[in-house]
N, C-alpha and C positions, 0 to 999 in steps of 0.2 A: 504493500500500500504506500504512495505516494503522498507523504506529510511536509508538511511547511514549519522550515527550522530555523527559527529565527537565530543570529548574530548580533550581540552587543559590541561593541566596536566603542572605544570611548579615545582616540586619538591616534597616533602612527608614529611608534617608539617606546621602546621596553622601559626606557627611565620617566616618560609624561605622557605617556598614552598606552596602546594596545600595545602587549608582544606581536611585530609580524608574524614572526614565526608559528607562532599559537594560531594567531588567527587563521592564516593559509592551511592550514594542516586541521584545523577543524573544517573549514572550507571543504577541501578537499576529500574530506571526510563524509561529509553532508553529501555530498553532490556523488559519490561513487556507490552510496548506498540509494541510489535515485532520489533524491527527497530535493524538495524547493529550498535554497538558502536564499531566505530573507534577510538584508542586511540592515542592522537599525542602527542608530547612533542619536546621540541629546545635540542641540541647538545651544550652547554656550558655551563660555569659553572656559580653555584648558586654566586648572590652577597655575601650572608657569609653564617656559619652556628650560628645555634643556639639552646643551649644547652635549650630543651623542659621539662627537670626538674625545670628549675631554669626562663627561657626567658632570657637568660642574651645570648651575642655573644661569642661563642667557638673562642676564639684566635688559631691564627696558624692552623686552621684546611680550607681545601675546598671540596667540594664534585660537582659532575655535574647534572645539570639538570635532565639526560635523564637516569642516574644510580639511582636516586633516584627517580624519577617514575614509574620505572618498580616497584617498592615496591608497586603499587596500581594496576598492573596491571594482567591478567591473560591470555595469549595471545599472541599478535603483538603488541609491542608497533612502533609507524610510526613516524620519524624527520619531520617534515612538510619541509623539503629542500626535503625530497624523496617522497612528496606524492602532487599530482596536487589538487590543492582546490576546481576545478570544479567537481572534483567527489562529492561533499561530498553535501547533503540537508541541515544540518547546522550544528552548530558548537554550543560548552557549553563550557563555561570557568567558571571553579570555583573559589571562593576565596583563601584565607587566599595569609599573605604578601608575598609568593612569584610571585604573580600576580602583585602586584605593586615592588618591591624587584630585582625579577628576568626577568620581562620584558621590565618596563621603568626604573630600576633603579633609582625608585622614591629617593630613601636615599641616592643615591650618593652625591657628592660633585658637589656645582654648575660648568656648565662648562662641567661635565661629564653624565647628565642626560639624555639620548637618550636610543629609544625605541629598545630593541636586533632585528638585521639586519633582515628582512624575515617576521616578523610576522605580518607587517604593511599591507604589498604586499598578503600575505594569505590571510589575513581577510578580504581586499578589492576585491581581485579576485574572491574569494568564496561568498560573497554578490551580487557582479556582478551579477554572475551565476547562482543568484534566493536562494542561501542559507540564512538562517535567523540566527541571531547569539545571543545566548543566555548570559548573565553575570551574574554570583552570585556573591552577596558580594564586594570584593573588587577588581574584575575583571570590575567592573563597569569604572574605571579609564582606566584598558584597553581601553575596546569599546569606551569612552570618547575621550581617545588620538589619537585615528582611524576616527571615524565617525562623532565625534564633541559633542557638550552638549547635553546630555537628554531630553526630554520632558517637559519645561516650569523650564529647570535648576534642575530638580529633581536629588537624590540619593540616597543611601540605605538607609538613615536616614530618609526622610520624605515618608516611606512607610510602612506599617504592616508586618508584618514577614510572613503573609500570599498572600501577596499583589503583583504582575505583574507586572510593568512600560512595556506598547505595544507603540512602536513608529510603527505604523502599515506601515507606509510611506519606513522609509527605512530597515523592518524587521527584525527590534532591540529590545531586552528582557533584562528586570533587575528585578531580588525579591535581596529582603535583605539579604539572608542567615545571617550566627551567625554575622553578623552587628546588628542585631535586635533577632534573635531569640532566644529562652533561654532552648530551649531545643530539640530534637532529631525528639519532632512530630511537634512544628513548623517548624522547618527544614524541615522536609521533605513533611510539606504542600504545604510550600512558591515554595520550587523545583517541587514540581509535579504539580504545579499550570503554571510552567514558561514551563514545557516541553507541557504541554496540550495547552497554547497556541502556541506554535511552530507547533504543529500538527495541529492543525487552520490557522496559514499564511501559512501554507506547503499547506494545503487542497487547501484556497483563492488561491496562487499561480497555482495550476496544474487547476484547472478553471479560469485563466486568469481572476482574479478579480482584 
């Protein structure tokens, strides 16, 4: 069965936005098990940038979210303000620090750490609706701040780079991605490990298991 798998994308660079790597390789993932990769992304701008020669913060400089994702996309990219979440079977969010950066503003200043408006209400409506939600890396903190703690407090750290975290209860997925993995085929084990279970709660769910 041909399902539509939504792609959270929250910037383009492993230090202030998406891991590429993550992203393509779930990409890739989505698309060879036939299913529609919808690709979504938020309308504001990145907490800062960061100069990816050096990791150090580009002063005076800002870039937006939804400008710098389109750098990973090939396609439509969709605002999740413009797109109903009950469409979608489930959702992938990959790593790198724009996932904690650019959504909860983990690095802000205390006082100012709140999660960017909308994505809360996404995530929740579209789980409602039988969708299962996937997290690489350091999207884990994401689904965390939505749906509450992991499976016996687990997180990217005390898993294999090949390794699943299934909270089968509320149709929640965590692997490691480059939290753990050191190289391009762990990566892209750990992720095709995490989509092949989606496609397993997707299957459970449509037989009302």
């Amino acid at each position: 069965m041909r399902r539509r798998i939504g792609l959270l994308l929250t910037g383009c660079g492993c230090y202030d936005g998406t891991d590429p790597h993550e992203a393509v390789l779930a990409m890739l993932a989505i698309q060879q098990a036939g299913h529609e990769l919808v690709a979504l992304t938020l309308d504001s701008p990145q907490f800062h940038v960061v100069d990816h020669t050096t990791g150090v913060e580009a002063e005076n400089q800002q870039r937006l979210i939804m400008t710098e994702s389109a750098r990973l996309v090939r396609g439509k990219l969709h605002r999740i303000a413009d797109l109903s979440p009950k469409l979608l079977d489930g959702i992938i969010i990959p790593g790198g620090q724009g996932a904690a950066k650019n959504v909860l503003r983990a690095f802000a200043p205390e006082g100012q750490r709140e999660m960017v408006e909308g994505v809360a209400s996404f995530l929740l409506d579209a789980n409602r609706a039988g969708a299962v939600i996937g997290a690489i890396s350091l999207a884990e903190f994401v689904v965390s701040a939505v749906f509450g703690p992991w499976p016996e407090n687990k997180g990217c750290f005390d898993l294999a780079a090949d390794e699943v975290l299934v909270d089968r209860d509320r149709r929640l997925l965590l692997t490691p991605g480059y939290t753990v993995a050191i190289s391009l085929v762990q990566l892209q084990t750990g992720i095709s490990h995490l989509c092949a279970e989606m496609w397993k709660l997707l299957d459970e769910r449509d037989r009302g298991l």
